[in-house]
C-alpha positions as CSV (number, residue, x, y, z in Angstrom):
1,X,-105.6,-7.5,8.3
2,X,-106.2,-7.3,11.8
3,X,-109.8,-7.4,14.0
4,X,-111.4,-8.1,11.1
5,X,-114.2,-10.7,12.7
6,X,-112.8,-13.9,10.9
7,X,-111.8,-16.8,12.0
8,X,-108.6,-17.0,9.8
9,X,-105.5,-17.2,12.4
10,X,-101.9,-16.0,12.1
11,X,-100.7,-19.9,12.0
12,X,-97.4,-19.7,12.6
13,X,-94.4,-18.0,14.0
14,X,-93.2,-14.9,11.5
15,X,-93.0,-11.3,11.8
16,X,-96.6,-11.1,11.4
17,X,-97.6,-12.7,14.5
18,X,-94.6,-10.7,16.4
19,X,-96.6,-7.5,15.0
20,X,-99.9,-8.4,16.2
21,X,-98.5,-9.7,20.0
22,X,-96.2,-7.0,20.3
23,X,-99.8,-4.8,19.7
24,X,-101.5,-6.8,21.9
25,X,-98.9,-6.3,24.4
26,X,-98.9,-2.5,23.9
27,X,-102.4,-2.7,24.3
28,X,-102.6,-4.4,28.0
29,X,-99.8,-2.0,28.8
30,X,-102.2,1.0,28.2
31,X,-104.6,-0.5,29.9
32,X,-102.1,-0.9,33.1
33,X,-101.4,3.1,33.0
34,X,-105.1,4.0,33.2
35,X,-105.6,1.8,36.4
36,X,-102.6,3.0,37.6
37,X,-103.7,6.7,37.2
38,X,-106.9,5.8,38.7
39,X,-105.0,4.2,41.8
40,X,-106.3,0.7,41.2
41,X,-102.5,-0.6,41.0
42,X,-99.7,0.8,42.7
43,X,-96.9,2.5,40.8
44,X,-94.4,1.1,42.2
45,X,-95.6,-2.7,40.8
46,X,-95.9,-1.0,37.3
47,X,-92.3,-2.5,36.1
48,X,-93.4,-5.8,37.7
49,X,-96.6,-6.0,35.4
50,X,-94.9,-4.7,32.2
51,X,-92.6,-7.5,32.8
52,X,-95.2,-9.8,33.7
53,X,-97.3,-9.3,30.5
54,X,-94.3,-10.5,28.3
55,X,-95.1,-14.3,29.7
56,X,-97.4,-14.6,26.3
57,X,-94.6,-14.4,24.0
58,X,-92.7,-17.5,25.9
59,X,-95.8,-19.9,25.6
60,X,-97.1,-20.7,22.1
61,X,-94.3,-22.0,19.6
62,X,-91.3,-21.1,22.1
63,X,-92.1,-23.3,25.5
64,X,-94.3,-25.9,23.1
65,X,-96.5,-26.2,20.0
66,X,-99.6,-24.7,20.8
67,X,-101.0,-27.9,19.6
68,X,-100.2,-29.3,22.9
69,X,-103.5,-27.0,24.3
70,X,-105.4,-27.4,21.1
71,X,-108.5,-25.8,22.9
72,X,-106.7,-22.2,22.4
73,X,-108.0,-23.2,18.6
74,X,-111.4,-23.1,20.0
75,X,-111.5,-20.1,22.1
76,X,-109.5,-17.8,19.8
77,X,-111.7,-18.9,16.9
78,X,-115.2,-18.1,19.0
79,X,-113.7,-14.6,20.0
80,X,-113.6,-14.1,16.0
81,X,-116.7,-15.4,15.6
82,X,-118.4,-12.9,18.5
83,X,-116.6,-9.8,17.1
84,X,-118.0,-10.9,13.2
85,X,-121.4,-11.8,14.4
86,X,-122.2,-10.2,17.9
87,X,-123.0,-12.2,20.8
88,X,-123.7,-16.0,20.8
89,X,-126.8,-17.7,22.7
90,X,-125.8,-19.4,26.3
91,X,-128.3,-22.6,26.5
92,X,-128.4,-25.4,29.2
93,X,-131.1,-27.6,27.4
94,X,-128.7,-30.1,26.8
95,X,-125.2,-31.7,26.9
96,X,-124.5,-30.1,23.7
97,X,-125.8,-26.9,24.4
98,X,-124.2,-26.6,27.8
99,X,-120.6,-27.7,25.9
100,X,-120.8,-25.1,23.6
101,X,-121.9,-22.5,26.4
102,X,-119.0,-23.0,27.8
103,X,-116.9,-21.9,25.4
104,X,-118.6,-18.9,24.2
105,X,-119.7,-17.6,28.1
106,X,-115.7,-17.7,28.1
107,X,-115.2,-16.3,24.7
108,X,-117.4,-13.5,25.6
109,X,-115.9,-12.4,28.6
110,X,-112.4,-12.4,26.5
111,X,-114.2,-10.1,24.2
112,X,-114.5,-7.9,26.7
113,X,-111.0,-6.9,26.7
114,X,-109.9,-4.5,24.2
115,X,-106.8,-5.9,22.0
116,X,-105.3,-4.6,18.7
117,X,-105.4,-8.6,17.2
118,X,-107.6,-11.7,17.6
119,X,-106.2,-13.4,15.0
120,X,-103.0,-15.4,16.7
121,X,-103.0,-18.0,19.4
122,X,-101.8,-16.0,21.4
123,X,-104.2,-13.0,21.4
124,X,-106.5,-14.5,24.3
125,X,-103.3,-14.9,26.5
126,X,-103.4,-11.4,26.4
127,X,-107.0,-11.0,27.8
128,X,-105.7,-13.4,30.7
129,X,-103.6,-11.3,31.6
130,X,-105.9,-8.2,32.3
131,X,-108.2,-10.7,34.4
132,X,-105.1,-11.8,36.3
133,X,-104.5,-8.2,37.2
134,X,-108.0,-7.9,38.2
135,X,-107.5,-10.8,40.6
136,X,-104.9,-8.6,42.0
137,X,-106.9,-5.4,42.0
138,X,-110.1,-7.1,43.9
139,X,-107.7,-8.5,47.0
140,X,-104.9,-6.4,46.9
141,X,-107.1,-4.3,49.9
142,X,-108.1,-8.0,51.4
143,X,-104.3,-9.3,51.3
144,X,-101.2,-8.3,51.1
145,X,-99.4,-7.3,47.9
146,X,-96.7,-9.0,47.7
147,X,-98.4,-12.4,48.8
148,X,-100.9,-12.1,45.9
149,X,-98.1,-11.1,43.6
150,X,-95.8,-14.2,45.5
151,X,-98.4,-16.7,44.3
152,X,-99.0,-15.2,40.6
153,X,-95.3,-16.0,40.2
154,X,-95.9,-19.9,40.8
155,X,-94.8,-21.8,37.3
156,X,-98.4,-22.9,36.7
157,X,-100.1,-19.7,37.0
158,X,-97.8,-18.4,34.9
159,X,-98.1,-21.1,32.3
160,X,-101.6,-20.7,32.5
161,X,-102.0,-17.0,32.2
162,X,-99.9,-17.1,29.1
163,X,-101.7,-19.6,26.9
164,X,-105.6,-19.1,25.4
165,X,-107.8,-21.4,27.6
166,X,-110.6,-20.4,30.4
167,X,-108.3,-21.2,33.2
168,X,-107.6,-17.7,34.6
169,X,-111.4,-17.1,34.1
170,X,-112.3,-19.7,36.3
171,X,-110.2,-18.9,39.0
172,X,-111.0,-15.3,38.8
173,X,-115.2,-16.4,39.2
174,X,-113.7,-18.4,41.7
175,X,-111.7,-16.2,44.1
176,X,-114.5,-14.0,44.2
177,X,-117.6,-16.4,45.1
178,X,-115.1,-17.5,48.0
179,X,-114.4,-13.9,49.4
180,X,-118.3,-13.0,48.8
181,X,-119.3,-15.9,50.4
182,X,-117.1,-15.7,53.6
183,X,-118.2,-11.4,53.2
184,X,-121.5,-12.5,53.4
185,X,-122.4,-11.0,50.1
186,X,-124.5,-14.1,49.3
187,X,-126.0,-12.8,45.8
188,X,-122.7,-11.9,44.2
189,X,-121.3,-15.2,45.6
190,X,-123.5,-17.1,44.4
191,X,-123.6,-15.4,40.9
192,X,-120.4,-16.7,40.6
193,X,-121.0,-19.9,41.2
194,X,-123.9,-19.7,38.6
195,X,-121.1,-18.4,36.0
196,X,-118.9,-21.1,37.2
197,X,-121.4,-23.9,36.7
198,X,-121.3,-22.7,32.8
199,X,-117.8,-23.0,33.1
200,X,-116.3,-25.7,34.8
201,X,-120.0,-28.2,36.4
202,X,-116.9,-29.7,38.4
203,X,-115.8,-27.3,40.6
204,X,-119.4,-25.8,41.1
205,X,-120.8,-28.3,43.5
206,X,-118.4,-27.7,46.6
207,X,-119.3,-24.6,46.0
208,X,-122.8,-25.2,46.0
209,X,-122.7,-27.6,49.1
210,X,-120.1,-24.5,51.1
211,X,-123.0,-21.7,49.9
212,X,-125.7,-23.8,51.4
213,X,-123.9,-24.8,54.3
214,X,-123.1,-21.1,55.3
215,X,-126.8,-19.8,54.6
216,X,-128.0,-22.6,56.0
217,X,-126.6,-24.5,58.2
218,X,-123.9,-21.6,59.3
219,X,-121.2,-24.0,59.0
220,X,-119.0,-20.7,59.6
221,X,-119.9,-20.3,62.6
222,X,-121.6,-23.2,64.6
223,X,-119.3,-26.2,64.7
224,X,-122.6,-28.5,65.3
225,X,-124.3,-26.9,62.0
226,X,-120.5,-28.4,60.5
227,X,-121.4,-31.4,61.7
228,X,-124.6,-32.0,60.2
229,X,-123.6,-31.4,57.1
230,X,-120.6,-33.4,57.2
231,X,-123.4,-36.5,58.1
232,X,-125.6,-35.3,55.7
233,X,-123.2,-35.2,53.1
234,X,-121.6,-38.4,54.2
235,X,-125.1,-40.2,54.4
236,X,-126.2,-38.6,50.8
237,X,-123.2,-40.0,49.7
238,X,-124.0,-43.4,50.5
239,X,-127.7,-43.8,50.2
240,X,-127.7,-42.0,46.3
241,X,-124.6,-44.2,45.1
242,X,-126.2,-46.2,42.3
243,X,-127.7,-43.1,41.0
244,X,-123.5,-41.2,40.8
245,X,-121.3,-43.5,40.1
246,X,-122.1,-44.5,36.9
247,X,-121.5,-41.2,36.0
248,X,-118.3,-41.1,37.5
249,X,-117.1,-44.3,36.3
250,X,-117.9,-42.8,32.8
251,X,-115.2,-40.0,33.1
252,X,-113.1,-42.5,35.2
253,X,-113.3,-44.8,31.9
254,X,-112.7,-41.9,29.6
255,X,-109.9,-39.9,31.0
256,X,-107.9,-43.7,30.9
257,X,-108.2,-44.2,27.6
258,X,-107.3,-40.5,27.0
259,X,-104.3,-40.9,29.2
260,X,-103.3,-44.2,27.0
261,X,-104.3,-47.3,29.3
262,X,-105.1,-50.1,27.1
263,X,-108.8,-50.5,26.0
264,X,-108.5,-54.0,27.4
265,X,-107.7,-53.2,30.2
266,X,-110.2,-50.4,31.0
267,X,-112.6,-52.7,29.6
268,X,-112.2,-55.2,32.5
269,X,-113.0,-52.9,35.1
270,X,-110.9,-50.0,36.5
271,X,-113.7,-48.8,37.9
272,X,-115.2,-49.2,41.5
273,X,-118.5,-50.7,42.1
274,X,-118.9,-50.8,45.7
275,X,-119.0,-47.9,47.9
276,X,-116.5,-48.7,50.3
277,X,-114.8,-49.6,47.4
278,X,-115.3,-46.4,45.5
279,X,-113.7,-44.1,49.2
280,X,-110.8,-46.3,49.4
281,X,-110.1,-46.2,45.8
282,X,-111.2,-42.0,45.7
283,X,-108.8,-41.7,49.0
284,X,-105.5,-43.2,47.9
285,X,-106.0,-41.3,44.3
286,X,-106.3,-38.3,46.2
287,X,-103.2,-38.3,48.3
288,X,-101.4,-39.2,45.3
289,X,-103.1,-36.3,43.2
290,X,-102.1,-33.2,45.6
291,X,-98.0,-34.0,44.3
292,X,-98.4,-36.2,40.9
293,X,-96.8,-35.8,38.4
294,X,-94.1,-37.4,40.3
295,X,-90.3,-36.9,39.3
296,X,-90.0,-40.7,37.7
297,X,-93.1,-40.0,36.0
298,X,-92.2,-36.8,33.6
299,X,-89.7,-34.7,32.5
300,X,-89.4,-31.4,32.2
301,X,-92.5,-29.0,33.2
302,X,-93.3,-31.9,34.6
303,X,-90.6,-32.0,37.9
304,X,-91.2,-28.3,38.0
305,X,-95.0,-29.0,38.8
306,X,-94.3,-31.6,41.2
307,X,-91.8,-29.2,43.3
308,X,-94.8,-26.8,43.0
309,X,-97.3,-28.9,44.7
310,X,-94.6,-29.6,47.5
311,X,-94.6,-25.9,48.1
312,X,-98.2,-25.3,48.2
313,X,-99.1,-28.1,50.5
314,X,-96.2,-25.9,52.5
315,X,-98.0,-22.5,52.0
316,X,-101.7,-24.6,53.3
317,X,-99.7,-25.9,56.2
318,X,-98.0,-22.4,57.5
319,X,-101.3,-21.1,56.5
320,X,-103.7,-23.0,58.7
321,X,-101.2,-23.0,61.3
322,X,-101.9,-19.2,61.7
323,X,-105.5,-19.9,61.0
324,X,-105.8,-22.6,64.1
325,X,-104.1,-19.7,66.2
326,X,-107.7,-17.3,65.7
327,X,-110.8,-17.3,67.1
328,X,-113.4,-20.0,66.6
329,X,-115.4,-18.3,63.3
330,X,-112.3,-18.5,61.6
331,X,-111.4,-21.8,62.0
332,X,-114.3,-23.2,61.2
333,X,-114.6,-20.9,58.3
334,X,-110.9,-22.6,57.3
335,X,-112.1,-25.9,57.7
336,X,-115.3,-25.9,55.6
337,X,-113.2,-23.8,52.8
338,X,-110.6,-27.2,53.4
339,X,-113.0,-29.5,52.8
340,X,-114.4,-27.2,50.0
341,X,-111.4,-27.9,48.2
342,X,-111.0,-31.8,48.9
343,X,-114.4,-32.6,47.9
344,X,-113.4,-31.0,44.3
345,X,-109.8,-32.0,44.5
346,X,-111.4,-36.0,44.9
347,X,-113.6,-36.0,41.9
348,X,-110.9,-35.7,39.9
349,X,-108.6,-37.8,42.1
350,X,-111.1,-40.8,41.2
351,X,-111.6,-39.8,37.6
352,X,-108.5,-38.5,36.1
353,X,-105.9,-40.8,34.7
354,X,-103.5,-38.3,32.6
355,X,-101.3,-36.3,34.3
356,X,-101.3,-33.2,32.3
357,X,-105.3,-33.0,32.6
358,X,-104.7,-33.7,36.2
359,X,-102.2,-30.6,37.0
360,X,-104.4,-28.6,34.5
361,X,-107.6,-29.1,36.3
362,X,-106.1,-29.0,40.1
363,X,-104.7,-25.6,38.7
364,X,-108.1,-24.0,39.1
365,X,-109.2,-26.2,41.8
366,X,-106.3,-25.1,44.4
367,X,-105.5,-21.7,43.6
368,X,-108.6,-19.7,44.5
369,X,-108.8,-21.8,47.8
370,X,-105.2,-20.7,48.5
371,X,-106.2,-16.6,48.1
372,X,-109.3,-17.7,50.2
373,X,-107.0,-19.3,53.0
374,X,-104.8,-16.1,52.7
375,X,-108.0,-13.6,53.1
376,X,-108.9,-15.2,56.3
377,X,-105.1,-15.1,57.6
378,X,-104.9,-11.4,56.8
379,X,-108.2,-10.6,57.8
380,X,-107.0,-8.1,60.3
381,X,-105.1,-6.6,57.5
382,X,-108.1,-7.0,55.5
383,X,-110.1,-4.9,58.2
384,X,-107.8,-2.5,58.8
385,X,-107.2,-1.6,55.0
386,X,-111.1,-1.5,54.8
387,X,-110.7,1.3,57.7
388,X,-108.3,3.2,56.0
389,X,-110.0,4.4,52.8
């Protein structure tokens, strides 16, 4: 019944689906004790990552209805559909193409991981979980244990590491374009950045503009080269708005009348039209973004997020108060990372409306920047670890 290539799903919550996630877990589990053996994860975190790799089984049907994420239908179903009919083609000749390359770039690299069952909603949680313990295995020499395992405990990455979406795949792409890039290892930085253009377009073009910048302009090292392309990037900005913000106003108009605002009403004109206009408007959406959903606004998950976004703007403030403390290459390499992160963090500041697509997408926005910011506090560490082997 199981791994047999189709796209027929356990539906629903019965013994059967308890017998394919209680594989699937078994199956992670072995995968842990090889690493371990081979030294690639610490013994004494073994019990943490056994307990860990249970999250799955509180997500799906316990926390909520997986219909709440109905893209978990689309992920699971492709990672059938690769182990019935092999591997599916990746095009970027058009929007459809690159919407369907997305999911099955993803789907493939969930095939990757060896499970007992594909066939629950689950099962892909289960292949998020190996890739967040390959997070931890590429930094744990780069920063310290405990702060890589501190942040994996934060409620959204563990929602999000326990459901079947691209999330953890993103950030994974992610953490390790960022690391290359500061490294100086420009072709598997910007590798990444290729995967994560498949992926997520959105969160590409910082990185794009920080790749180019470094190579470039050596915005990590020359405060005038910063500078520049601050100006250049400002006066781009400016001169090329007619030819953007339609685009943007399209999502803006979109993602309202996903999050419920009246047709009417987005009809009339949410939307800005005026450039000043349009970095007043993006500025004020993105102070609110870094803490929404506020307390009034949700229940639930919901207050627990907003607590979670106090703390991290916390962790960035502690953070780049060590940072400010080092030599000039690593502030400025802190700064351009910062504003890195804004420039994603305010495209979907102006275009987002719904709250739960807003935490979802700042999810992989802010978490790879925050390893980033802890690699260049710890680079010492880093160094010395580096020495050590």
């Amino acid at each position: 019944m199981f791994n047999t290539g189709n796209s027929e799903f356990i539906n629903e919550f019965s013994s059967l689906f308890f017998i394919s996630e209680i594989a699937n877990y078994l199956c992670v589990v072995g995968i842990l004790i090889i690493l371990t053996r081979f030294k690639l994860v610490e013994e004494k975190y073994f019990i943490f990552w056994c307990l860990y790799f249970l999250t799955p089984f509180f997500g799906n049907y316990v926390l909520f209805d997986p219909l709440y994420m109905p893209d978990q239908y689309i992920y699971t179903n492709t990672v059938n559909e690769i182990r019935a009919d092999g591997l599916p083609e990746i095009g970027l000749s058009n929007y459809d193409a690159v919407r369907n390359s997305v999911t099955n770039l993803s789907s493939i690299f969930f095939s990757f991981i060896p499970l007992f069952s594909n066939l629950t909603i689950t099962s892909v949680a289960f292949a998020n979980q190996i890739y967040t313990l390959l997070i931890y295995i590429y930094l744990r020499n780069k920063i310290k244990s405990w702060e890589i395992l501190a942040l994996l405990l934060l409620p959204s990455f563990i929602l999000y590491s326990s459901v079947s979406l691209r999330e953890v795949l993103i950030i994974f792409f992610t953490v390790i374009s960022l690391i290359s890039l500061i490294e100086k290892k420009y072709l598997v930085s910007l590798l990444c950045i290729f995967l994560i253009f498949i992926f997520k377009i959105q969160n590409s073009i910082a990185l794009l503009i920080m790749f180019f910048g470094v190579l470039v302009f050596r915005i990590d090292k020359s405060i005038t080269g910063l500078l520049v392309l601050i100006s250049l990037i400002l006066l781009g900005s400016f001169i090329f708005f007619d030819e953007y913000i339609p685009f943007l106003n399209l999502y803006r108009n979109a993602f309202a009348l996903e999050a419920g605002i009246d047709r009417f009403i987005v009809n009339r004109g949410i939307v800005a039209t005026e450039y000043l206009d349009f970095v007043w408007t993006t500025a004020k959406a993105l102070v609110g973004s870094l803490v929404r959903p506020f307390p009034w606004q949700t229940g639930g998950l919901g207050v627990i997020i907003f607590f979670e976004n106090i703390f991290i703007l916390f962790i960035v403030y502690k953070l780049f108060q060590d940072i400010f403390k080092g030599d000039k290459n690593k502030v400025l390499t802190g700064i351009f990372l910062l504003l890195g992160l804004l420039v994603t963090l305010s495209f979907y500041a102006y275009t987002i409306s719904n709250l739960g697509t807003l935490s979802r997408y700042r999810f992989t926005t802010i978490y790879p920047f925050l390893f980033a910011f802890l690699y260049i506090q710890n680079q010492q560490f880093s160094q010395e670890n580096e020495k050590s082997k």
